[in-house]
PAZAPA-4460 file (N, C-alpha, C; in steps of 0.05 Angstrom, whole numbers, plus 32768, in hexadecimal, padded with zeros to 4 digits):
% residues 133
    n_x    n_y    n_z   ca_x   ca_y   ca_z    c_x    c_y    c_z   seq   type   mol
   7F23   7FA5   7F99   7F21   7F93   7F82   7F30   7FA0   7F6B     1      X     A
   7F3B   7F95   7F5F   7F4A   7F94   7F49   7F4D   7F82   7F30     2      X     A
   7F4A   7F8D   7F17   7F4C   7F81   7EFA   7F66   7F88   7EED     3      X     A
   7F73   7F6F   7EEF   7F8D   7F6F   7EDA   7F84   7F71   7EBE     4      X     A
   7FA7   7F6D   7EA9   7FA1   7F72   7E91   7F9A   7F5C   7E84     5      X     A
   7F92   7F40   7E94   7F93   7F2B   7E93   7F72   7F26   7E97     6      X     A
   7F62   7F32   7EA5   7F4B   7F38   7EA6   7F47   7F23   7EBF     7      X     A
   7F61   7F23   7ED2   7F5F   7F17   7EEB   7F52   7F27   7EFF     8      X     A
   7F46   7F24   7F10   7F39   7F29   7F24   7F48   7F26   7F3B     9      X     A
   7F59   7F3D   7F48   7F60   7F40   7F66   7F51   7F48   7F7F    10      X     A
   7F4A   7F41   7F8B   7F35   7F44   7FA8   7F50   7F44   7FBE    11      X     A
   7F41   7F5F   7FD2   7F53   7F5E   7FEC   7F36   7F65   7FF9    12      X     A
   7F33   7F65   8017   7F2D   7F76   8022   7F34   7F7D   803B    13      X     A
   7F20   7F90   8053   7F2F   7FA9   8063   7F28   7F9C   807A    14      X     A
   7F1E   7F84   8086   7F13   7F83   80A9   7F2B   7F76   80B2    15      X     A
   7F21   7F76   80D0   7F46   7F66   80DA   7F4B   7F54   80D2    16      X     A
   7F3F   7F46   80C9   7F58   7F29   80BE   7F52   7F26   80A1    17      X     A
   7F52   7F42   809A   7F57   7F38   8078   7F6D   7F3B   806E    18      X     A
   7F82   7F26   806E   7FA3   7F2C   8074   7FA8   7F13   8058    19      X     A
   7F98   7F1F   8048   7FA1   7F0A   802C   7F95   7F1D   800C    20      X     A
   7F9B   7F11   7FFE   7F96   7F19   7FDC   7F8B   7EFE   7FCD    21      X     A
   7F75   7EFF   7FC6   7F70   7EED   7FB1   7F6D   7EEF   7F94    22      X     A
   7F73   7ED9   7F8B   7F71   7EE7   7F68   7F64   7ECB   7F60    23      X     A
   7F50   7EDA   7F49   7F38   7ECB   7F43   7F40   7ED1   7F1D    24      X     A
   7F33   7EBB   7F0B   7F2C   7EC0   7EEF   7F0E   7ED0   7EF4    25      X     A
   7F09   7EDE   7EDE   7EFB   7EF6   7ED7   7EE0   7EE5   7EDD    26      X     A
   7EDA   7EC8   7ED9   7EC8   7EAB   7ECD   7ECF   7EA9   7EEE    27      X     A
   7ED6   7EAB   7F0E   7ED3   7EAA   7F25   7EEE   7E87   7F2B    28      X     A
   7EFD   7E82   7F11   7F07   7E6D   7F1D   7F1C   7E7B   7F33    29      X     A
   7F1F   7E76   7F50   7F3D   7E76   7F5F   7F5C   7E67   7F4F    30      X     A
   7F69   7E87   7F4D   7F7C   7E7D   7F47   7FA3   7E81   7F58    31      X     A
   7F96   7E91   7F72   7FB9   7E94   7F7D   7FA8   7EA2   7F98    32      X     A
   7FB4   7EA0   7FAF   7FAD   7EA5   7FBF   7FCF   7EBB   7FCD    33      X     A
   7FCF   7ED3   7FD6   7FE2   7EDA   7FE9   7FD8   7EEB   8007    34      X     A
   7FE4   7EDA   8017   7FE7   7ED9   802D   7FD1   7EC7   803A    35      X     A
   7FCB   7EC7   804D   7FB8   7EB5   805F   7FAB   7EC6   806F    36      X     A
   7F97   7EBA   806C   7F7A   7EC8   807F   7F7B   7EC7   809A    37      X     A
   7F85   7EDF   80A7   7F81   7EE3   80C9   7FA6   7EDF   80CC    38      X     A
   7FB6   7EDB   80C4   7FD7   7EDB   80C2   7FE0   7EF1   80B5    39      X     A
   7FED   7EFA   80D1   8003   7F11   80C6   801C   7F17   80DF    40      X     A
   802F   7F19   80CE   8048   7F22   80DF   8057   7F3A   80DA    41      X     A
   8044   7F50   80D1   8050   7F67   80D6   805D   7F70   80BD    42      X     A
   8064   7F8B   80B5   8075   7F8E   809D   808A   7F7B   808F    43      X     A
   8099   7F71   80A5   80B1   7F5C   8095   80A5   7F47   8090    44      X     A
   808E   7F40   808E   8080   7F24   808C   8076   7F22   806A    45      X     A
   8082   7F1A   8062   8081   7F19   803D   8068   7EFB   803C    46      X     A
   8065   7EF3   8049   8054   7EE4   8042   802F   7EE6   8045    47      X     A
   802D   7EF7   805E   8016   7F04   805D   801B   7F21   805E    48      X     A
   7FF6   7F2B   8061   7FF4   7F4B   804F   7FE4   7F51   806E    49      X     A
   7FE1   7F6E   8071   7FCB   7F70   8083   7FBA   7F85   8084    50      X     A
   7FA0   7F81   807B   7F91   7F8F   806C   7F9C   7FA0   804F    51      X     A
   7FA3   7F97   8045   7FAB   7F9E   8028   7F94   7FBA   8019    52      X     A
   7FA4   7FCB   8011   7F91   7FE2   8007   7F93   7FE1   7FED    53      X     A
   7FA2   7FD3   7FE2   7FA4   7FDF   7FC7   7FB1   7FCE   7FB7    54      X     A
   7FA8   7FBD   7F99   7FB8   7FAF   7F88   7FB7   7FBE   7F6C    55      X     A
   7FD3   7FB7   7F63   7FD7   7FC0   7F40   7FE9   7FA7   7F32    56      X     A
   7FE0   7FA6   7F19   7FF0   7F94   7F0F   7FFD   7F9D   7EFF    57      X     A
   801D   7F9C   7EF5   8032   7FA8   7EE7   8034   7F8F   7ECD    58      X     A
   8025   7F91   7EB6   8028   7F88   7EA1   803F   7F81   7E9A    59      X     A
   8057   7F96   7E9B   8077   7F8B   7E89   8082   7F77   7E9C    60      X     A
   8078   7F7C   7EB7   8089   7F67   7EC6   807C   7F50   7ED7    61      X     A
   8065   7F55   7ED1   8049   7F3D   7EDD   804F   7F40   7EF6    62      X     A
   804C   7F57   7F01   804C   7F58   7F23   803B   7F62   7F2B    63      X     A
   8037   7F56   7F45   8020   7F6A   7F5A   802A   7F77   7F6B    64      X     A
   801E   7F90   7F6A   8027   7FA6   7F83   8006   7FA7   7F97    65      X     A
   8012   7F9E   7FA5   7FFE   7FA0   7FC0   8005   7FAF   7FCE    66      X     A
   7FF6   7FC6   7FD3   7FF3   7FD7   7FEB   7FEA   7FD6   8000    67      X     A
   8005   7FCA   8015   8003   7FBB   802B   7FFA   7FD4   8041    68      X     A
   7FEA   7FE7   8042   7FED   7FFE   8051   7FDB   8002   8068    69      X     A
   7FC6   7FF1   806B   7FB5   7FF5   807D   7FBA   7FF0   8094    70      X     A
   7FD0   7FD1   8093   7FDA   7FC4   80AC   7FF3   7FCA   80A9    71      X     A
   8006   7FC7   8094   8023   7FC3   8099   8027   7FDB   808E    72      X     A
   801E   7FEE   8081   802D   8007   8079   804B   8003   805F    73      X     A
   8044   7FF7   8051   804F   7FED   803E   8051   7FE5   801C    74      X     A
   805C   7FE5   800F   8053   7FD5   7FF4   8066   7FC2   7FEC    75      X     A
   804F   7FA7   7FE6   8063   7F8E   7FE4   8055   7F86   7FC8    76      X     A
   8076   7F77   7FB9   806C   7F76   7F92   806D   7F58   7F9B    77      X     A
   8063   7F4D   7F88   805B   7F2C   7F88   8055   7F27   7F63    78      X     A
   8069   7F10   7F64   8060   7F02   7F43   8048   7EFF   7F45    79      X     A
   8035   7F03   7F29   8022   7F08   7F38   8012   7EE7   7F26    80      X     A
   8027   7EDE   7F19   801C   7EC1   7F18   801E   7EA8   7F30    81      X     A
   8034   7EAE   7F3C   8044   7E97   7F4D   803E   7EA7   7F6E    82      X     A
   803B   7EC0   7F71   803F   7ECD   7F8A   804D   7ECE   7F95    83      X     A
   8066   7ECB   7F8B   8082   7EC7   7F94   808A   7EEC   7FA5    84      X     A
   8090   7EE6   7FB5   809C   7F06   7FBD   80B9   7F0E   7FAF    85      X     A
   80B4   7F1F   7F99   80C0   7F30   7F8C   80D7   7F44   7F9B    86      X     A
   80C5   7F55   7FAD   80D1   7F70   7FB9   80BC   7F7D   7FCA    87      X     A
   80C7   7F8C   7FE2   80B3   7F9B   7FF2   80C3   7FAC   8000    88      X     A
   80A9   7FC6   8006   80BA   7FDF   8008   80A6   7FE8   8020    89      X     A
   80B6   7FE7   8040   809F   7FF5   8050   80B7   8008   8063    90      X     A
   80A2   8019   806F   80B4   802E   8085   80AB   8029   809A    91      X     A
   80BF   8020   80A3   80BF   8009   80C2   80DE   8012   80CB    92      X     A
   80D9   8016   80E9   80EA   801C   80FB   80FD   7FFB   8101    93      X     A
   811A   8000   8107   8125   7FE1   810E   8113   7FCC   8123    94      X     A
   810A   7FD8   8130   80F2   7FC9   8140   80D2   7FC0   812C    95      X     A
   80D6   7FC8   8114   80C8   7FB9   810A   80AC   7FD6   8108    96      X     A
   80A0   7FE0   811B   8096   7FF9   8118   8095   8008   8100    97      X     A
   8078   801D   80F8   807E   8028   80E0   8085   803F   80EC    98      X     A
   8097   8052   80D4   809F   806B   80DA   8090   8075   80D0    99      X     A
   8096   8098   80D5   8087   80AA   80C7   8099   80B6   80AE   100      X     A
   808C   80B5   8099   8099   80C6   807E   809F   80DC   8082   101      X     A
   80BD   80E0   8071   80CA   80FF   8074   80BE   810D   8065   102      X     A
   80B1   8106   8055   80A0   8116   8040   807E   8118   8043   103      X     A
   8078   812B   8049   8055   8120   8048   804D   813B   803E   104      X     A
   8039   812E   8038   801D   8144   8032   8002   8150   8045   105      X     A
   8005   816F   8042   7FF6   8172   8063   7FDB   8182   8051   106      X     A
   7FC7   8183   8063   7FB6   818A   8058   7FB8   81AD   8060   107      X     A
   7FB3   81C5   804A   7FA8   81DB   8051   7FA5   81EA   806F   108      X     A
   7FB6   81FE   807C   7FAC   8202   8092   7FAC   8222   8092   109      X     A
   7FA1   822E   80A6   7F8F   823E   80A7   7FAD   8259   80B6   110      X     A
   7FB8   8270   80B2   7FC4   8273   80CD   7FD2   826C   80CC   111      X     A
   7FE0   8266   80EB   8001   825B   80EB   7FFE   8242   80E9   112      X     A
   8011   8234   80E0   801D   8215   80DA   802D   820E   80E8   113      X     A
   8029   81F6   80FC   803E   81EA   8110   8065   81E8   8102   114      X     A
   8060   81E4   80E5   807C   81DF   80E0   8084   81F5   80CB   115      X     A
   807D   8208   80C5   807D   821A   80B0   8084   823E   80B9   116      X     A
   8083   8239   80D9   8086   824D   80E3   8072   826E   80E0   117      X     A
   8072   8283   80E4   805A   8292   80DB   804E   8295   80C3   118      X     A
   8040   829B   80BC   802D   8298   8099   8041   82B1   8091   119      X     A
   8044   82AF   8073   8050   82C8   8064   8033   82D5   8061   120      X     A
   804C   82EE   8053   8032   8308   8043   8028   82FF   8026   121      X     A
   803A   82F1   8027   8030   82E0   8000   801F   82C4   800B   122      X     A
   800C   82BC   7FFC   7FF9   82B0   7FFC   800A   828F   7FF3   123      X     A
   800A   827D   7FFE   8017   825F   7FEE   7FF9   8252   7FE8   124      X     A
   7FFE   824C   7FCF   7FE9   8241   7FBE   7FF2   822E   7FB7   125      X     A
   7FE2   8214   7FA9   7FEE   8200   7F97   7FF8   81EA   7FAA   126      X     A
   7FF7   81C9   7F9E   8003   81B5   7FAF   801C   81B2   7FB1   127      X     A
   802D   81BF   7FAB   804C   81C8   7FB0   804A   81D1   7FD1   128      X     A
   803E   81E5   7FCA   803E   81F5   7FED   803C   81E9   8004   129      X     A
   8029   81CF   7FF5   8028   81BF   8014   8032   81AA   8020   130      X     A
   8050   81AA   800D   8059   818F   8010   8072   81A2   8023   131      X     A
   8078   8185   8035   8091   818D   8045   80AA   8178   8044   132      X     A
   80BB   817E   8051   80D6   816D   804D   80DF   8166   8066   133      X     A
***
């Protein structure tokens, strides 16, 4: 759930067919619906969401960023008056598949590290240390 600067009310949620966004007035009127309940076609599919994790609303440019990540691994922007699809950004293989990021964040390990090769004599501290390329 989510509160714009508008004091709109965005609702998603996480079971399998919650493959939509609704937006409500603060007062419970329905006012825009995106995507459709139990419809989805995958990352390239701009019209539905699948399981949606996450909304923000961008004041200067009245958009919604939906964090398409649970199902499609993605983020797709939407006017967030009209629901018009704006722009969307996912890591998907040409077959449509998500990839894996060249960049990630690993958690703390103990000892040797599969990609880091033997531990030094100096100690790596700090979230710098644990990022890889």
């Amino acid at each position: 759930m989510f509160v714009d600067y508008k004091d709109n009310v965005w609702i998603a949620g996480n079971g399998g067919k919650d493959t939509q966004v609704l937006k409500f007035t603060k007062n419970g009127k329905f006012l825009l619906q995106i995507g459709h309940h139990g419809k989805t076609g995958g990352s390239s599919d701009t019209e539905n969401l699948n399981r949606p994790a996450g909304i923000a609303v961008y004041p200067k440019t009245n958009e919604v960023f939906i964090a398409d990540g649970y199902g499609n691994r993605r983020v797709i922007v939407y006017d967030a008056d009209t629901g018009a699809t704006t722009r969307t950004r996912a890591r998907t293989s040409a077959t449509g598949a998500p990839t894996a990021s060249r960049r990630t964040i690993r958690r703390p390990t103990r000892g040797r590290s599969r990609d880091r090769g033997p531990r030094s004599s100096t100690p790596r501290t700090g979230f710098a240390s644990q990022m890889t390329t």
